[in-house]
Backbone and ligand atoms as CSV (ligand in chain L), in Angstrom:
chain,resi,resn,atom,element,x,y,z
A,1,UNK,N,N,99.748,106.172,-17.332
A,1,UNK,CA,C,99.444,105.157,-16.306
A,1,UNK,C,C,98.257,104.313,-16.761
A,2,UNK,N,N,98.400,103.164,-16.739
A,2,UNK,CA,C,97.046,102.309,-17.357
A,2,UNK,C,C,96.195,101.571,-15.998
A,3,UNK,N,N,95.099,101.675,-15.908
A,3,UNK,CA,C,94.044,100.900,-14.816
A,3,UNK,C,C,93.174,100.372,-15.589
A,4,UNK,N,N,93.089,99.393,-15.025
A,4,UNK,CA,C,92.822,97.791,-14.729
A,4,UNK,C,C,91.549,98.192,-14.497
A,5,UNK,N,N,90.272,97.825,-14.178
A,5,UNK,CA,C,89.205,97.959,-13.439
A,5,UNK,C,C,89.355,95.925,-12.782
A,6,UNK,N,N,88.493,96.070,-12.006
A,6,UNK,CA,C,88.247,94.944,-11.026
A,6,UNK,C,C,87.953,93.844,-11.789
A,7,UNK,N,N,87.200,93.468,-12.794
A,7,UNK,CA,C,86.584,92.534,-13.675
A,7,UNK,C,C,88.096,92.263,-14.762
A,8,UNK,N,N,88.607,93.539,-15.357
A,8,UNK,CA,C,90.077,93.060,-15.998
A,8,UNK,C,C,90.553,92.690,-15.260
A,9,UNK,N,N,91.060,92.635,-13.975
A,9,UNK,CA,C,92.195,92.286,-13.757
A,9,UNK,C,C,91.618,90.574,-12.953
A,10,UNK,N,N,90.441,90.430,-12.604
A,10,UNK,CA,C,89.768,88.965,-12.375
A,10,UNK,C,C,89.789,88.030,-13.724
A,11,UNK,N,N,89.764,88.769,-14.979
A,11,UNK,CA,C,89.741,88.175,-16.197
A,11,UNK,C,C,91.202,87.974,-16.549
A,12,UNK,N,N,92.269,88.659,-16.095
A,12,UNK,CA,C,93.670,88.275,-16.197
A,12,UNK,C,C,93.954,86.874,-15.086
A,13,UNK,N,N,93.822,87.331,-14.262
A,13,UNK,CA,C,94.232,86.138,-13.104
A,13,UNK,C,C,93.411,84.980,-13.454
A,14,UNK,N,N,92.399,84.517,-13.356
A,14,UNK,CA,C,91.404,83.674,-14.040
A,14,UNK,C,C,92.174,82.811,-15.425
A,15,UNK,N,N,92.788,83.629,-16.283
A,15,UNK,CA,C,93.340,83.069,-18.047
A,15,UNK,C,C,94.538,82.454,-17.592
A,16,UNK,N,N,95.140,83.822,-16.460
A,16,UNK,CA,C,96.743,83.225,-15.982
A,16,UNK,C,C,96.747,81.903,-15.344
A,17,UNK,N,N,95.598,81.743,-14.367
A,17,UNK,CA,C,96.326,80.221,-13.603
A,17,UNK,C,C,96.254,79.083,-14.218
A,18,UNK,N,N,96.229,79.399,-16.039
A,18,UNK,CA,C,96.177,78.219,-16.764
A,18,UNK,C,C,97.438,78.583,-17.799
A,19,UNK,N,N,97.927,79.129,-17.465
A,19,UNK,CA,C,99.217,79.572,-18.392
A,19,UNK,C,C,100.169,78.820,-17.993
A,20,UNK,N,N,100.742,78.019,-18.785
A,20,UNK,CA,C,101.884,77.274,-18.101
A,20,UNK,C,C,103.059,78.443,-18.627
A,21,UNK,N,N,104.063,78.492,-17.946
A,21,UNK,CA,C,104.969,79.482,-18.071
A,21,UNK,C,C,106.093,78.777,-19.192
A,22,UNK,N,N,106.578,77.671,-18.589
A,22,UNK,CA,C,107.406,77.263,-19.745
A,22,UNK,C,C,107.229,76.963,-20.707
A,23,UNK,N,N,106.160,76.279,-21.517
A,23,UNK,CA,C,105.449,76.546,-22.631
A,23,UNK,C,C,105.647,77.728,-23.654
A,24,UNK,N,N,104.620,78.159,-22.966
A,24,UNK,CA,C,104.366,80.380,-23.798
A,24,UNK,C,C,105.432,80.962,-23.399
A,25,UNK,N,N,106.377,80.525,-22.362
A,25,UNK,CA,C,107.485,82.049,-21.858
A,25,UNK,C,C,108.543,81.818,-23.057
A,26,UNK,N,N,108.860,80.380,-23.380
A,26,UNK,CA,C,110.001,79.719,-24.270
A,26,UNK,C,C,109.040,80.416,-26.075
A,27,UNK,N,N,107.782,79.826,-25.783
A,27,UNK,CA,C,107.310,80.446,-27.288
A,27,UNK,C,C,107.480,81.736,-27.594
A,28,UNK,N,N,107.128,82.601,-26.603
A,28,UNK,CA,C,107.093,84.508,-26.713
A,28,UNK,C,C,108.619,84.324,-26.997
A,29,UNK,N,N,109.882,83.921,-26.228
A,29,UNK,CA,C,110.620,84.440,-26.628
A,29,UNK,C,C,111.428,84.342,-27.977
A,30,UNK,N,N,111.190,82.952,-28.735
A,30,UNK,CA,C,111.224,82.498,-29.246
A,30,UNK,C,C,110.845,83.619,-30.649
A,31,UNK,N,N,109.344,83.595,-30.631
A,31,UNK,CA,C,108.879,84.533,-31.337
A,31,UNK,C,C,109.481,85.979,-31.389
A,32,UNK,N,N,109.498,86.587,-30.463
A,32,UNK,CA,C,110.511,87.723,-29.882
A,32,UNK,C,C,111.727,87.626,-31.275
A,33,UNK,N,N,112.680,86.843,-30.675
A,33,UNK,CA,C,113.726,86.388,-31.275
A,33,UNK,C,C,114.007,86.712,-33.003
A,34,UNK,N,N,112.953,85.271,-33.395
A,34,UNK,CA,C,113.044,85.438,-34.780
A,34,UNK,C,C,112.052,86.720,-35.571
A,35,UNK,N,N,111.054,87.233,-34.745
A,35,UNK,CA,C,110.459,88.473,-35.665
A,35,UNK,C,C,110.815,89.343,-35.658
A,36,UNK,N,N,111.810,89.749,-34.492
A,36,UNK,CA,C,112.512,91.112,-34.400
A,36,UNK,C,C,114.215,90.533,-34.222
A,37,UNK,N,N,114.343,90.397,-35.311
A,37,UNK,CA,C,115.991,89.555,-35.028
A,37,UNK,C,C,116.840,90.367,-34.611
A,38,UNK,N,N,116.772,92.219,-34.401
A,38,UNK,CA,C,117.974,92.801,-33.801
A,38,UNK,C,C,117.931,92.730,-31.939
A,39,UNK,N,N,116.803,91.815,-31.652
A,39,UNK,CA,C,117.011,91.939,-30.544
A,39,UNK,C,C,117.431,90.592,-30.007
A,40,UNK,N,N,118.150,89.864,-31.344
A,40,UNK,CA,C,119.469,89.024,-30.532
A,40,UNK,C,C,120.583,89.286,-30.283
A,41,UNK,N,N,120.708,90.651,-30.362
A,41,UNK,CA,C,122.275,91.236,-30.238
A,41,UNK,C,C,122.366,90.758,-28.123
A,42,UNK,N,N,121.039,90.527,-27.557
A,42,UNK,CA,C,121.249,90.583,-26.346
A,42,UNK,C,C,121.539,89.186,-25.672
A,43,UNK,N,N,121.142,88.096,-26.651
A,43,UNK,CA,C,121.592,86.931,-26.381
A,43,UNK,C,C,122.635,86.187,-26.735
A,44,UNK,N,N,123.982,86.491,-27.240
A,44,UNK,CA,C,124.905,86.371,-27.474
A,44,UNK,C,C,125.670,85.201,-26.968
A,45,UNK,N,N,125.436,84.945,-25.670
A,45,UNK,CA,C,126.006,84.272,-24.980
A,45,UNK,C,C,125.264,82.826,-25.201
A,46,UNK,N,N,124.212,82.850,-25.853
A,46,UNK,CA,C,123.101,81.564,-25.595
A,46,UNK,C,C,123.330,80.427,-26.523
A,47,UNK,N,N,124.421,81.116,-27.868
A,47,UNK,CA,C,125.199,79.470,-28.197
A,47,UNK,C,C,124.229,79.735,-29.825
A,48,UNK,N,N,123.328,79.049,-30.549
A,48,UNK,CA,C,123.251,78.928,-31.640
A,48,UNK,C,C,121.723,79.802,-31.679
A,49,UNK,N,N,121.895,80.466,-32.953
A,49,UNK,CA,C,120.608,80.996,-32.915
A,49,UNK,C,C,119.982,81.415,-34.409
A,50,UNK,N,N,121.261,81.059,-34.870
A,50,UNK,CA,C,121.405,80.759,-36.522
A,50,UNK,C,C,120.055,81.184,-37.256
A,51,UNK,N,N,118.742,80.105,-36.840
A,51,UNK,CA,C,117.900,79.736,-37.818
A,51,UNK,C,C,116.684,80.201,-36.924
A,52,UNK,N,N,115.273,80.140,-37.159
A,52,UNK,CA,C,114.425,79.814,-36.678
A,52,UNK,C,C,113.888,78.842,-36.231
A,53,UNK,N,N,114.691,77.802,-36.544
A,53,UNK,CA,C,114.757,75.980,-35.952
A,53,UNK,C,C,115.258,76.029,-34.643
A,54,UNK,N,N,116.871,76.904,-35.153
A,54,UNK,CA,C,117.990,76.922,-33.974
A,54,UNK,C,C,117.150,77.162,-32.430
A,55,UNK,N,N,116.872,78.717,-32.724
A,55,UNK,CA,C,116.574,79.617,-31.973
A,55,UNK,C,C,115.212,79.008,-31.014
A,56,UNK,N,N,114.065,77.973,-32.062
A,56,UNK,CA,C,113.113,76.966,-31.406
A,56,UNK,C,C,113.586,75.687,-30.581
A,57,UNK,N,N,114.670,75.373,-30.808
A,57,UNK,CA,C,115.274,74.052,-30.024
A,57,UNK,C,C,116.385,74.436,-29.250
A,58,UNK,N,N,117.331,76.212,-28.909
A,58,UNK,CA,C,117.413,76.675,-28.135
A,58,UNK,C,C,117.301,76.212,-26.375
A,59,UNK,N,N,118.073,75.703,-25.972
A,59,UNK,CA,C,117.888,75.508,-24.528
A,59,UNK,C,C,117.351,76.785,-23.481
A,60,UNK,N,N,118.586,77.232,-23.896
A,60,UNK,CA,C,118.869,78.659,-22.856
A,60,UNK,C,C,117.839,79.410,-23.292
A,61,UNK,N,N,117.110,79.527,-24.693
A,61,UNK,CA,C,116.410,80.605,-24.582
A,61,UNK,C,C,115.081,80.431,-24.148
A,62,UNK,N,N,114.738,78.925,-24.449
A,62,UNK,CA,C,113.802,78.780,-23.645
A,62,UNK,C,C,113.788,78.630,-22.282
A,63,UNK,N,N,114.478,78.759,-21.697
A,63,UNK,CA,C,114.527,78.738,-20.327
A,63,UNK,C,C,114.521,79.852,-19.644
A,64,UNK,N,N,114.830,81.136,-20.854
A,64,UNK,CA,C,115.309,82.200,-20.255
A,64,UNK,C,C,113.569,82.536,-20.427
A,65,UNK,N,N,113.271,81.905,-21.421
A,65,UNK,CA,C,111.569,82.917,-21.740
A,65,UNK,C,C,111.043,82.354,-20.309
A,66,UNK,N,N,111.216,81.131,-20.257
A,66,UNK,CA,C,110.150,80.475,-19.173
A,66,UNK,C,C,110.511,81.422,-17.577
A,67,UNK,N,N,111.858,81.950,-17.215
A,67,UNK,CA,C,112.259,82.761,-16.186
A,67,UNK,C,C,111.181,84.408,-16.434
A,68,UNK,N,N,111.287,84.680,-17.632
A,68,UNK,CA,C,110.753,86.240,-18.098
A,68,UNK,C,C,109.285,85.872,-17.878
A,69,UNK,N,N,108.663,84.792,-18.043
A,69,UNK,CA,C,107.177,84.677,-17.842
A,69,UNK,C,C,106.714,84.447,-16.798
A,70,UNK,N,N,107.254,83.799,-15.965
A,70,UNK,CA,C,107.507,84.018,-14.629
A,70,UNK,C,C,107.476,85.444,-13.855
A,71,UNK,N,N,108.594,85.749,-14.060
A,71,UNK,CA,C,108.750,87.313,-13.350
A,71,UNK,C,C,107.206,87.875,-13.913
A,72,UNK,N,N,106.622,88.123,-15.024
A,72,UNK,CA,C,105.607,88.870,-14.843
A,72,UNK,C,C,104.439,88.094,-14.475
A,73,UNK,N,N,104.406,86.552,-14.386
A,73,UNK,CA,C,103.251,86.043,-13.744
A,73,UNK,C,C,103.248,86.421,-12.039
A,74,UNK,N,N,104.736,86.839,-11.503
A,74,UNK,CA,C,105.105,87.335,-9.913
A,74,UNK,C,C,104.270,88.809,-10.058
A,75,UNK,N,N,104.431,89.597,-11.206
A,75,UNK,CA,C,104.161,90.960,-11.491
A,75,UNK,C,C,102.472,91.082,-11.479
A,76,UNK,N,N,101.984,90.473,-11.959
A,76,UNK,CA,C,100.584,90.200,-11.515
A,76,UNK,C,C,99.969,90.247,-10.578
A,77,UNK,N,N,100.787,90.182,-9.391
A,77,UNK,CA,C,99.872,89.817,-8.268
A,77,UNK,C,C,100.516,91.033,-7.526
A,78,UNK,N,N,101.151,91.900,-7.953
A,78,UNK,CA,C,101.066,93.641,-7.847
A,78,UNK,C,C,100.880,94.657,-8.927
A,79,UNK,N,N,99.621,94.721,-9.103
A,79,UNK,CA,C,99.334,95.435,-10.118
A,79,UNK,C,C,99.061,96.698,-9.459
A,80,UNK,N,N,98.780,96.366,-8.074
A,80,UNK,CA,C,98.851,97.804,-7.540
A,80,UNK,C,C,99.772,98.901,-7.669
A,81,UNK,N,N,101.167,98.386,-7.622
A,81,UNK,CA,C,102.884,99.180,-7.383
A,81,UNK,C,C,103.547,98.014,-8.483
A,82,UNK,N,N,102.996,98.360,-9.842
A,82,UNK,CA,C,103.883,98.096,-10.822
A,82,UNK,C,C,105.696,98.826,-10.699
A,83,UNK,N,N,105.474,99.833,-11.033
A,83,UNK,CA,C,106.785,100.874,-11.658
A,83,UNK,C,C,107.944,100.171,-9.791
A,84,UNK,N,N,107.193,99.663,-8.253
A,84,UNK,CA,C,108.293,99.930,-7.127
A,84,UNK,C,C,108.417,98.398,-7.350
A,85,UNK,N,N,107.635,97.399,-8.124
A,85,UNK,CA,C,107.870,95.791,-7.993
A,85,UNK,C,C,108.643,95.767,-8.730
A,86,UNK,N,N,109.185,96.840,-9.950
A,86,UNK,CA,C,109.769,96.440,-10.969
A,86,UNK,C,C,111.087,97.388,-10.716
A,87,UNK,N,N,111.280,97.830,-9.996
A,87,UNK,CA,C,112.587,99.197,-10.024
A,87,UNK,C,C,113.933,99.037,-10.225
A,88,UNK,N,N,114.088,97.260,-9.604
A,88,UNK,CA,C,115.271,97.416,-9.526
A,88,UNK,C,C,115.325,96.159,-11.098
A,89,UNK,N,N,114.470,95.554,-11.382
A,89,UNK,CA,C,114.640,94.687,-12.553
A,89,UNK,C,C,114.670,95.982,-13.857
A,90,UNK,N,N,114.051,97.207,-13.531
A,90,UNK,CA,C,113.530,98.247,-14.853
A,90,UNK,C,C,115.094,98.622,-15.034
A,91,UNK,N,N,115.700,99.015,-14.121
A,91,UNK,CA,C,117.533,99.577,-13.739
A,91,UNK,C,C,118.238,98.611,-13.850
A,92,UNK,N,N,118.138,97.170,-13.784
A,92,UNK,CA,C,119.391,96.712,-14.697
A,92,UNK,C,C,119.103,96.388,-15.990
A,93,UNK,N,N,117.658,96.086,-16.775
A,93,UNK,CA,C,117.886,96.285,-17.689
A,93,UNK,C,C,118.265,97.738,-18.785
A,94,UNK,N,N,118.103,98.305,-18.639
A,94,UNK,CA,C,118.197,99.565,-18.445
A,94,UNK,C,C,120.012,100.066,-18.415
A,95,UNK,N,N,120.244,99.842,-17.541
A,95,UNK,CA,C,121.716,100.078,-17.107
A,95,UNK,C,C,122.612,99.122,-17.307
A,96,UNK,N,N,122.744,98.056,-16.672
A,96,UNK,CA,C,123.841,96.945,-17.557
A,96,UNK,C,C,123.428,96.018,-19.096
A,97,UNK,N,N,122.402,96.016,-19.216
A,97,UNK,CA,C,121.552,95.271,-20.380
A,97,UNK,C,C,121.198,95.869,-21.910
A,98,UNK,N,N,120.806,97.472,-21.517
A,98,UNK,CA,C,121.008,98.249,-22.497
A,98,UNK,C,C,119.733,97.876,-23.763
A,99,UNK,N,N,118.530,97.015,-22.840
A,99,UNK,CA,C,117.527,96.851,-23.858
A,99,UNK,C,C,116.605,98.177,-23.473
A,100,UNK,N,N,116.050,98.462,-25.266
A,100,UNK,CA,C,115.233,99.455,-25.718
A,100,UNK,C,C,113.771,98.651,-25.242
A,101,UNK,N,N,113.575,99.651,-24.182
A,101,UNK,CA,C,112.111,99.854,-23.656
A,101,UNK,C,C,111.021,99.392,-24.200
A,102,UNK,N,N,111.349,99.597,-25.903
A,102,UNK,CA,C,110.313,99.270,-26.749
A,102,UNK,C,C,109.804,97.487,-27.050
A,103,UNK,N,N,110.963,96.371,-26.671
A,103,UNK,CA,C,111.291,95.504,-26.990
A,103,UNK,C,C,110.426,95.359,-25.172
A,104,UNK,N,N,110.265,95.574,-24.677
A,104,UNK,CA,C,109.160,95.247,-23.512
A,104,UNK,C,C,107.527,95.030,-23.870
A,105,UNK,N,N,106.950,95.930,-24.638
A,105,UNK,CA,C,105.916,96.255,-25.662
A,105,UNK,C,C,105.605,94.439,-26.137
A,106,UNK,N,N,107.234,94.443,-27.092
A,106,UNK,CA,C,107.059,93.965,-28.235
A,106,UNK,C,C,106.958,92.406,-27.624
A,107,UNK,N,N,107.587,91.896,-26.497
A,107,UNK,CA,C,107.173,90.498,-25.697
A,107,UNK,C,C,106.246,90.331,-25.332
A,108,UNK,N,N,105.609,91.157,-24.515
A,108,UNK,CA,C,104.082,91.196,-24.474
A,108,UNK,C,C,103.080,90.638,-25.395
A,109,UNK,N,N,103.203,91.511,-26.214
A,109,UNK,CA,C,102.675,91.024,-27.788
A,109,UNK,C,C,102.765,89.776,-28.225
A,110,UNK,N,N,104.188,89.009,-28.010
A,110,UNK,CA,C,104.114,87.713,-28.428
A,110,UNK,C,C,103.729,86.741,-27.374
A,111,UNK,N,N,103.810,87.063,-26.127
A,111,UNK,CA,C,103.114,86.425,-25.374
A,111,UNK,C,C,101.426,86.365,-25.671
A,112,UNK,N,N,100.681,87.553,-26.004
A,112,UNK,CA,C,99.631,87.354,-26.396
A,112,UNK,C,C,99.133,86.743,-27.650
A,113,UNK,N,N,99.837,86.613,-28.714
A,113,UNK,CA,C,99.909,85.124,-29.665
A,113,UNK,C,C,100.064,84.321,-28.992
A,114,UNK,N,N,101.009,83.658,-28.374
A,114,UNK,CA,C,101.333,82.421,-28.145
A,114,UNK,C,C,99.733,81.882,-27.145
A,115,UNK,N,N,99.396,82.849,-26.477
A,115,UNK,CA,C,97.894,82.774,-25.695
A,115,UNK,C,C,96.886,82.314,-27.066
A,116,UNK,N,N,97.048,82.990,-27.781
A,116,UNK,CA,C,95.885,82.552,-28.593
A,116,UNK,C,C,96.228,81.429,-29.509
A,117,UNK,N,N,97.524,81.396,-29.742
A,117,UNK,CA,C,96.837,79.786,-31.134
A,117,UNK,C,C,96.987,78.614,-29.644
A,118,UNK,N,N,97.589,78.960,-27.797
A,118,UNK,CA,C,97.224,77.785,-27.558
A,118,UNK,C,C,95.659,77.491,-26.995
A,119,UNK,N,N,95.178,78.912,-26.369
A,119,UNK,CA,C,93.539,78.623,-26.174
A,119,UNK,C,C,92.893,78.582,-26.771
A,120,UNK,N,N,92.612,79.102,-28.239
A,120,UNK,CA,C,91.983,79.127,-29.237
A,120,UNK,C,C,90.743,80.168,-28.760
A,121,UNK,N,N,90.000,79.799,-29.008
A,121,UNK,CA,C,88.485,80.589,-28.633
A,121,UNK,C,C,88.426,80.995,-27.051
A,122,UNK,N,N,88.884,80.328,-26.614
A,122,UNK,CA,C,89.085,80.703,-25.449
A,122,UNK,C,C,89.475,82.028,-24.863
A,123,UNK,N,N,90.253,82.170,-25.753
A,123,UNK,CA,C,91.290,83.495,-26.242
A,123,UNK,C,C,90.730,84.505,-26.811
A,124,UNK,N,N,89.495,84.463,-25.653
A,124,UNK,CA,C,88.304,85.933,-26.964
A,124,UNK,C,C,88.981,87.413,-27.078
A,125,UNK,N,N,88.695,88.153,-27.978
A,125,UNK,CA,C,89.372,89.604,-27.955
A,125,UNK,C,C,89.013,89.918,-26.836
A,126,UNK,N,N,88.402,90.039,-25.856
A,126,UNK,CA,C,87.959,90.633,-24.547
A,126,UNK,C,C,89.062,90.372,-24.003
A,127,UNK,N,N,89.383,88.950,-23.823
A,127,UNK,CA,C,90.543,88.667,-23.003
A,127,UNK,C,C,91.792,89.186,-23.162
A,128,UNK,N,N,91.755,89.030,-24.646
A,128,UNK,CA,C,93.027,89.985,-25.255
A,128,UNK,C,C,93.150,91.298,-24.792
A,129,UNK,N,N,92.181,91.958,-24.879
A,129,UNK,CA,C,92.117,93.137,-24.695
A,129,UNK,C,C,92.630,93.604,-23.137
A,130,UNK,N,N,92.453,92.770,-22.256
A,130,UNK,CA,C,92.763,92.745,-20.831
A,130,UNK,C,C,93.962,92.416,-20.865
A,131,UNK,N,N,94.395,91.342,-21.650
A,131,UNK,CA,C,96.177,91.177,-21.593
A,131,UNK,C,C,96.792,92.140,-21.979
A,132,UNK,N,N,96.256,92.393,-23.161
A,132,UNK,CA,C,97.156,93.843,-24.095
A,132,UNK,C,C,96.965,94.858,-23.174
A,133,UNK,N,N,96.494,95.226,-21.877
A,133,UNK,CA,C,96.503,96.325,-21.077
A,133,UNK,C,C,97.402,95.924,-20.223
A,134,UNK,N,N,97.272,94.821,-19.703
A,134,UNK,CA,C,98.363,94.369,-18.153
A,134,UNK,C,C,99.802,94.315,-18.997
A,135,UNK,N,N,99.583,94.046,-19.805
A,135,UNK,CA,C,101.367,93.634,-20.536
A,135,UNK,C,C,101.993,94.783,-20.558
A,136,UNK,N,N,100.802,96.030,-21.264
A,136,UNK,CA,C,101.558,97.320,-21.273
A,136,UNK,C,C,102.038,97.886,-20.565
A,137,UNK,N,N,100.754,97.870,-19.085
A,137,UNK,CA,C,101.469,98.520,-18.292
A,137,UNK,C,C,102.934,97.388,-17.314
A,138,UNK,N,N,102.782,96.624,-17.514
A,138,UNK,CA,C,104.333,95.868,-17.112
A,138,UNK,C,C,105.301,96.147,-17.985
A,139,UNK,N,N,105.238,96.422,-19.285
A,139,UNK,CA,C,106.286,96.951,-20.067
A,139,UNK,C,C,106.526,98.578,-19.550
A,140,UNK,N,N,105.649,99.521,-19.384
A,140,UNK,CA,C,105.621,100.444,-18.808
A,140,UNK,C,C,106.459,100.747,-17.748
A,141,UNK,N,N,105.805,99.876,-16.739
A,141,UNK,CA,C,106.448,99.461,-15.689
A,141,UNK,C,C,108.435,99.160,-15.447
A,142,UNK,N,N,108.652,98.439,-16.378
A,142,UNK,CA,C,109.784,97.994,-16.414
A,142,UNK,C,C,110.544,99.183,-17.532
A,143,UNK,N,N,109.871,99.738,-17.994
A,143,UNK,CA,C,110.503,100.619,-19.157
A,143,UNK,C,C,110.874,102.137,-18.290
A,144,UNK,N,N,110.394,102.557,-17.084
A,144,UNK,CA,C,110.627,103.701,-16.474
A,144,UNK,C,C,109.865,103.572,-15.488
A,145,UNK,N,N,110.241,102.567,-14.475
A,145,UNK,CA,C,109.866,101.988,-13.368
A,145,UNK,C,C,110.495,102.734,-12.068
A,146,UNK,N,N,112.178,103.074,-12.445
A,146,UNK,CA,C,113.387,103.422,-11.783
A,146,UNK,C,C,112.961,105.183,-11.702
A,147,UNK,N,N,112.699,105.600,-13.347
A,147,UNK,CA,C,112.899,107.111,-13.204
A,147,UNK,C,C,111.906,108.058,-12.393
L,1,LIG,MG1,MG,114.749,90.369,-19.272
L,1,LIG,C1,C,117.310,88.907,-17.500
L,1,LIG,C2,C,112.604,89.747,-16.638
L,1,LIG,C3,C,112.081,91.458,-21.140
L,1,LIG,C4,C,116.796,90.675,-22.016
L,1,LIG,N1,N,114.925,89.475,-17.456
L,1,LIG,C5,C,116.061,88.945,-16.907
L,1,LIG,C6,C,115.765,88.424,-15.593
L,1,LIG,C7,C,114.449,88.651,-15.361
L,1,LIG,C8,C,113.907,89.322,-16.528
L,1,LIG,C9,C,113.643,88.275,-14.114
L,1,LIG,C10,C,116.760,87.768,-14.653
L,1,LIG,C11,C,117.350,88.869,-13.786
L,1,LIG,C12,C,118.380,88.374,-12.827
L,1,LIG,O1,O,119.132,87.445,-13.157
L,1,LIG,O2,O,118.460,88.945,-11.732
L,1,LIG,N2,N,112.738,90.580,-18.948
L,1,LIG,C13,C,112.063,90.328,-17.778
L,1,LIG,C14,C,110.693,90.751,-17.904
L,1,LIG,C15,C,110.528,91.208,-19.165
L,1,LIG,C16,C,111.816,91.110,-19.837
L,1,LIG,C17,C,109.649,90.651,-16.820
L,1,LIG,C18,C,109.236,91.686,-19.696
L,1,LIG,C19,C,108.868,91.972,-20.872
L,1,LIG,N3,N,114.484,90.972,-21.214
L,1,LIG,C20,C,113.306,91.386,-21.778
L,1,LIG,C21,C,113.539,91.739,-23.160
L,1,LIG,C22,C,114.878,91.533,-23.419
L,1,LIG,C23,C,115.470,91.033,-22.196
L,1,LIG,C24,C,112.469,92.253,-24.104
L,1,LIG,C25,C,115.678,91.728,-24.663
L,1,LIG,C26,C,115.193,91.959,-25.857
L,1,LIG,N4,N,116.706,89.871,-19.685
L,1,LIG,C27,C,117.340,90.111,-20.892
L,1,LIG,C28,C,118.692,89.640,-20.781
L,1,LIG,C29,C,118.832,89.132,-19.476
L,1,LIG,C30,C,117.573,89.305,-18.803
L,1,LIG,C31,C,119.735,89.709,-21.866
L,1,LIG,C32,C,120.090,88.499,-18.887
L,1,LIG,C33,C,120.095,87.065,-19.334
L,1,LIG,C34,C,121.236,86.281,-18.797
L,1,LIG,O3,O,122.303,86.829,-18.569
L,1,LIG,O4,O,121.055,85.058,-18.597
């Protein structure tokens, strides 16, 4: 179980209400995409994904990142009851979707790049360090939210 203290989670909300979602949600996934390429077996349906060009000028997938950055910018503002905000999103991926838990981790992560080359300094390891905790436990969250 990961906690937040009061100052992390003021230092998350604070970075977040400057996060534009479609931006970073389309970049993370993007990134997602081409660094871990077996986890396009799940986008199949999204039409070309060929290249790392493709996969960047991608409609659907950016749209789909900008929906996924979303849902956890909603997830934020219950950090109290992660694992019951997430139960029924943790169970269908999970159950009809069939993505590895681990690939929750691994978005996170690129969401926290895409944070840093766009704030730059802004983007101090402190802050990081507060993202790389909230992300986990939302991957957490969504990874055995249900069980
Ligand atoms: Mg998931 C659908 C949230 C990671 C693959 N994802 C969705 C939806 C949401 C969501 C809100 C729409 C659900 C609905 O239509 O009711 N996803 C979400 C979060 C995270 C995440 C918050 C956090 C890390 N998703 C994730 C990862 C993969 C994935 C890592 C695959 C590697 N999601 C996925 C797919 C769909 C969704 C394939 C269905 C897309 C579609 O059919 O359009």
């Amino acid at each position: 179980m990961v906690h937040l203290t009061e100052q992390e989670i003021k230092c998350v909300n604070a970075m977040w209400s400057k996060v534009d979602c479609k931006t970073l949600g389309g970049d993370a996934l993007v990134r997602l995409l081409v660094v871990n390429p077996w986890t396009q077996r799940h986008f199949s349906t999204f039409g070309n994904l060929g290249s790392a060009d493709a996969i960047c000028h991608n409609a659907k997938v950016q749209a789909h990142g900008e929906k996924v950055l979303r849902s956890i910018g909603e997830a934020l503002k219950h950090l109290d009851k992660l694992k019951a905000h997430f139960a029924k999103l943790s169970q269908y991926h999970s159950e009809n979707l069939h993505v590895d838990p681990a690939n929750f981790d691994r978005f996170g992560q690129m969401v926290c790049i895409g944070m840093a080359c766009h704030f730059h300094a802004e983007f101090t390891p402190e802050v990081q360090a507060c993202f790389e905790k909230v992300f986990h436990a939302v991957a957490d969250a969504l990874g055995k939210g249900y069980h």
